[in-house]
C-alpha positions, 0 to 999 in steps of 0.5 A: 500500500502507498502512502503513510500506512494509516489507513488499513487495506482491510478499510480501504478494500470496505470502503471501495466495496460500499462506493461501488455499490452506491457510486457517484453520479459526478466525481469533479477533479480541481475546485476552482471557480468553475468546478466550484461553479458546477457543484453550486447548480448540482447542489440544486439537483434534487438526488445528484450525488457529487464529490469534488476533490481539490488538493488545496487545503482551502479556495483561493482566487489568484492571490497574488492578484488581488491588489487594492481596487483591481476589479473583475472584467465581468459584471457581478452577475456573472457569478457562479450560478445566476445566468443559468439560476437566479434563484440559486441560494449560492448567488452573489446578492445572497453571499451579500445578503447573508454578509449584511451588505446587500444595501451598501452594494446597492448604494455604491451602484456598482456593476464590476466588483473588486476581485477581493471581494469575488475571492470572498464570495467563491470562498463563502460558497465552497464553505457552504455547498455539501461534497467538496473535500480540500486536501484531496489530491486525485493521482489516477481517473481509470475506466472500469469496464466490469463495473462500467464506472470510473475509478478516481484515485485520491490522496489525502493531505494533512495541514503540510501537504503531506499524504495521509490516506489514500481513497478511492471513488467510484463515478458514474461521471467525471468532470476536470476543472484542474484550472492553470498554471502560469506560463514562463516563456522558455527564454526567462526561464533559467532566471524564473527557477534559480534560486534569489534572483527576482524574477517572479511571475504575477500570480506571486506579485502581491508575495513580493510586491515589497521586494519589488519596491526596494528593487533599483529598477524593474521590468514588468514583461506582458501586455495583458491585464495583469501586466496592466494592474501590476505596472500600475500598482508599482507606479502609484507606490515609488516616488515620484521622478524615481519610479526607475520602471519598464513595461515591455511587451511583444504585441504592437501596442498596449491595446484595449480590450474589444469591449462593446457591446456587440463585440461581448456576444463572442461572450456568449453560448451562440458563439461558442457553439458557432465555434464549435461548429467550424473546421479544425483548420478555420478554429485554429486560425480565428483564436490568433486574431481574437487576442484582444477580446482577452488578453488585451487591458481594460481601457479603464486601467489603460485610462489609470496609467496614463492618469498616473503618468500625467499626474506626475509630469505635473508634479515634477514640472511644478519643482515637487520631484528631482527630476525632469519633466517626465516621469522615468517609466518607459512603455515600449511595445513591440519587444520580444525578450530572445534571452535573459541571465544576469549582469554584472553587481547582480543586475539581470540583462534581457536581450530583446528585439524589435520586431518593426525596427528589426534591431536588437540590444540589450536592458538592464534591470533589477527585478522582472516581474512576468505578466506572461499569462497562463497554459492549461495544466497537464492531466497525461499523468492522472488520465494516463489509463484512459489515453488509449481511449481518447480520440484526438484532432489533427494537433493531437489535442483532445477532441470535446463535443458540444457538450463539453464531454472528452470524445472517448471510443465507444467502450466507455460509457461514462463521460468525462467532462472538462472545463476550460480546457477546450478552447480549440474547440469552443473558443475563446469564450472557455475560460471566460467567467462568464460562461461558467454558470451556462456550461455547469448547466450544460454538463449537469443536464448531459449529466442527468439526461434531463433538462435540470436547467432551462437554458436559452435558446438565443443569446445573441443578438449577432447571427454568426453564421448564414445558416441558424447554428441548432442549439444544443442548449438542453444537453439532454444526452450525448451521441448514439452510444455515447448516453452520459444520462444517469438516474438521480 
């Protein structure tokens, strides 16, 4: 037996016994937002019978992000559960009302709320719903075709992390919401991974955001939001005339993001499911072009930045700094990193290029903080059992039906559901909070082969396409051979 030895084999072969003779109907793998979002509505499924395993002792929303007054780019209804239930008891206004703050939130008419706040929300959520179990680590999803169930196998952590027992599940369906992980371009990776050098990604900027402030100078890599927030916040606490920053990024300029109203209808089940729709080949040339629907800044924060600049040209033109009449903060588009290491009196050099000018040089620096995004996590280790089972795209990547189901050979009966891992195939709508509610619907109504939650038959006021796409809003069943229903 693996692990501590504190559990029994005698227990556990009883323990597996009774699951499988009462198997679950759902087994999630990751509680973040999304899977947390999935057990909310399953929580209004009158006999579902759900477990979701996360190896975090607690919920936590990006921490190292939720710097003062950085505020969500979704409005507040798109929470967990109110787009597919707003009569949910997991929904915003409740965790609100329960928090005796409902009046207040009216009175500060507040459509975007700050991130801290939506943290403190999915955290009062995952302490309420029933079957979520932190300090879970799943090692292995197996298919079981005697018993026709999947077997999830888990570890259980102690406060250190360090494996206590060991569990096992049986499902009738699994559903993967393992979330990112931050993404290091190959080039600053060497710096990411030594030892005391202050090379950090931004999903550990508020860590070490007092470090960064003792820093000589620092470099923020990465034209996103959180590139944005982070220059931003850095700004606003160094003095004025000595702020000794650099943002650096390889698109060709600090870009708003696509934020009219039409334009958020890519934001909705209509698109994705005319994305779902196209070719492999017309899919994987449109995710390219549609960057700044989401990994481009919200005018808003562009807005702050050059505020906060022109503010201190005021200031340092009125005799207040001792400096010029401009700040020493350099924003400069168009610039690929091609390598990194250190300098000399322990500086970091970064050897960068000019795409347009086509010229090349070198920028010293003293800390670097990347705001280089995220890359789904791997799952080849936990599904390693099933990948003989996977039917794959021309890339090799998973193939995922309309329903959000993995495409399995038809020996599995069961489904195994994902959650923003499918963006090639669903487009660019996956990981946006805004679509979690819908797609929870989605999968609980493939899940119990009924119409659990009413869903809408046209969200969109664009038609994407010349031909009405067929809504597969309901999810009542999957393909011939493929039933994912079970009976709850």
């Amino acid at each position: 037996m693996r692990g501590s030895g504190r559990v029994r084999d005698g227990e556990e072969a009883r323990a597996a016994a009774e699951s499988a003779a009462e198997p679950l109907d759902l087994v999630g793998v990751g509680i973040g937002p999304f899977n947390l979002s999935l057990a909310a509505l399953g929580d209004g499924v009158p006999g579902l019978r759900c477990a979701f395993y996360e190896q975090r002792p607690a919920f936590r929303w990006h921490p190292g992000l939720l710097i003062e007054g950085a505020t969500l780019q979704v409005p507040f209804l798109a929470d967990l559960v109110t787009l597919a239930d707003p009569a949910s008891p997991w929904s915003f206004l409740r965790f609100l009302r329960e928090r005796e703050r409902l009046f207040p939130f009216y009175f500060a008419e507040r459509f975007h709320i700050e991130r801290a706040e939506y943290d403190a929300y999915c955290r009062w959520v995952s302490e309420g719903v029933p079957g979520l179990h932190f300090g879970h680590q799943v090692d292995a999803v197996r298919w079981n075709a005697e018993q026709a169930l999947f077997e999830v196998d888990f570890t259980q952590l102690d406060a250190h992390g360090e494996a206590e027992a060991l569990g096992r599940s049986y499902a009738r369906n699994v559903v993967l919401g393992v979330g990112t992980a931050p993404y290091v371009p190959q080039a600053l990776r060497p710096l990411a991974e030594a030892p005391s050098v202050p090379v950090y990604h931004s999903s550990e900027y508020l860590e070490h955001r007092e470090e960064l402030l003792a820093a000589g100078h620092v470099t923020v890599i990465g034209s996103g939001q959180s590139g944005a927030e982070v220059f931003l916040d850095l700004l606003r606490r160094r003095p004025v005339g000595r702020e000794r920053l650099r943002w650096l990024t390889r698109s060709g300029a600090f870009a708003p993001m696509e934020y009219s109203k039409l334009g958020l209808e890519h934001f909705t089940p209509d698109y994705t499911r005319y994305f779902h729709g196209l070719s492999e080949r017309v899919r994987d040339g449109l995710l390219p072009r549609q960057w700044q629907l989401h990994k481009a800044v919200d005018a808003e924060t562009l807005a702050a930045v050059h505020d906060e600049l022109y503010r201190r040209t005021q200031a340092l033109n009125d005799g207040d700094g001792d400096g010029g009449g401009w700040p020493d903060a350099v924003l400069t588009p168009g610039v690929r990193v091609r390598t990194a290491g250190r300098g000399g009196r322990s500086g970091l050099e970064l050897h960068v290029e000019h795409t347009e000018q086509e010229e090349r040089g070198v920028l010293t620096t003293d800390a670097v903080v990347l705001a280089t995004g995220y890359t789904e996590r791997a799952t080849d280790g936990m599904l390693a059992a099933l990948h003989p089972y996977l039917r794959r795209d021309g890339s090799d990547r998973p193939l995922v039906d309309e329903e959000y189901r993995l495409v399995l050979d038809r020996a599995v009966t069961g489904a195994v559901f994902v959650q923003n891992a499918e963006r090639h195939t669903h487009g660019v709508g996956a990981p946006d909070l805004g679509l979690a509610a819908h797609r929870s619907a989605v999968i609980l109504n493939a899940v119990t082969g009924r119409e659990s939650y009413p869903l809408p038959r046209r969200t969109a006021f664009t038609r994407f396409g010349l031909r009405e796409e067929r809504s597969g809003a309901a999810g009542a069943a999957g393909p011939a051979g493929r039933s994912a229903t079970v009976g709850v």
